[in-house]
C-alpha positions in Angstrom: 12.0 -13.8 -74.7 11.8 -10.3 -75.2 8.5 -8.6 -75.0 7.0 -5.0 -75.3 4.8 -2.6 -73.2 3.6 0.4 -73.2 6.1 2.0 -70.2 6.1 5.6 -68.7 6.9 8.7 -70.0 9.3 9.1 -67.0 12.2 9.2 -66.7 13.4 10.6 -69.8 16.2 8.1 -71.5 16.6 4.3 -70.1 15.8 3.8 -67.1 15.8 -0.2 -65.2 13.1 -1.6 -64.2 11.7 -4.4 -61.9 11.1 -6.4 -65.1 13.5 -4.7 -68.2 14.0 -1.2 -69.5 11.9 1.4 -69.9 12.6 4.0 -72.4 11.2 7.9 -73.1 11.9 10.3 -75.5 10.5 13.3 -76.7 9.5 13.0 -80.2 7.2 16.6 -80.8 6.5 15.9 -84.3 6.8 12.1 -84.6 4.2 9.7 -86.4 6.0 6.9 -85.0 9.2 5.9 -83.0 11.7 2.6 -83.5 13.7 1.5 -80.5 16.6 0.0 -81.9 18.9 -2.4 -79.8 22.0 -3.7 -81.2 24.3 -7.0 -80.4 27.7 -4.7 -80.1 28.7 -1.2 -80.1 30.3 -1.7 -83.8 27.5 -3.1 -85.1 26.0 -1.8 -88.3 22.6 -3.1 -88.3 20.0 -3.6 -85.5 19.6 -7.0 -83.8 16.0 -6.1 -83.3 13.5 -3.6 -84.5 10.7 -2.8 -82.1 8.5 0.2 -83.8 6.0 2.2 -81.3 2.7 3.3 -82.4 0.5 5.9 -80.7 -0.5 3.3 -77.7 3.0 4.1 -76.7 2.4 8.1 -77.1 1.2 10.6 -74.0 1.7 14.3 -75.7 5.0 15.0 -77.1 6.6 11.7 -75.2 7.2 7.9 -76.5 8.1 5.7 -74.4 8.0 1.8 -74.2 9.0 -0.8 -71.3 10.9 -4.0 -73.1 10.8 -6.7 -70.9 13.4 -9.3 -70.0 15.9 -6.9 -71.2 19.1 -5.8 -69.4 21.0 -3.3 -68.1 23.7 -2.3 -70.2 22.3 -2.8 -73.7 23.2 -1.1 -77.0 20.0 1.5 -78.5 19.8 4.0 -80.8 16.1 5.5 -81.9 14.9 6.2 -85.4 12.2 8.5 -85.7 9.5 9.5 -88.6 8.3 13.0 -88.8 5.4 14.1 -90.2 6.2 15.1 -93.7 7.0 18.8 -93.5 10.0 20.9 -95.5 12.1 20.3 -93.2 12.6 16.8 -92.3 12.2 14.5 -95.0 13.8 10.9 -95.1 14.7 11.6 -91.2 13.5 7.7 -90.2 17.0 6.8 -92.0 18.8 8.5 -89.4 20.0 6.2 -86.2 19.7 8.7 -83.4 21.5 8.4 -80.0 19.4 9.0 -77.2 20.2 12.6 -76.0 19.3 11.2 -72.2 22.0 9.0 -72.1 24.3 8.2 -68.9 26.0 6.0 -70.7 28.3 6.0 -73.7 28.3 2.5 -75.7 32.1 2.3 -74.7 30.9 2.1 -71.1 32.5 5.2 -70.1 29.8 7.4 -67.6 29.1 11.1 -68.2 29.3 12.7 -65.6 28.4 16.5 -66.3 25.4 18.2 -67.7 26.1 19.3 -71.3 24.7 22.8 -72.4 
């Protein structure tokens, strides 16, 4: 069974665990945070939904440890901003997590991107 903690804010991204993965991102203006996993990397929907509130908030980081949860899996975040000008209807976007080692095709990156 999967199950939810609170986790670090660090590292940044995925990181493994002795009991799942942890996850951080920094979310400045967020009122909450979804991590979303999914069963493949063509998959169109979420296999699970696990939404963060502010237990799972230090400063401008969310993070979340899901337990029993293995290395390898397929996330993507969705985020909800406080309503401003700017960003409104931005928890409909699926974002990839700009931390990420990993591309879903399994394929490593190796260099810093600038």
């Amino acid at each position: 069974m999967i199950h939810l903690n609170k986790g670090k804010p660090f590292p940044l991204g995925s990181s493994l665990t002795s009991q799942g993965i942890n996850f951080s991102l920094v979310a400045t203006n967020a009122e909450y945070v979804e991590i979303l996993l999914f069963e493949k990397e063509d998959s169109i929907s979420p296999k699970s939904t696990f939404k963060l509130d502010q237990t799972h908030n230090t400063g401008p980081y969310w993070h979340a440890e899901i337990k029993n949860l293995d290395e390898g899996c397929i996330y993507a975040y969705r985020v909800k901003q406080k309503n401003n000008e700017i960003n409104n209807n931005y928890e409909k976007k699926v974002l990839l997590d700009p931390c990420s080692r990993v591309l879903p095709d399994g394929e490593v990156i190796k260099e810093k991107m600038h």
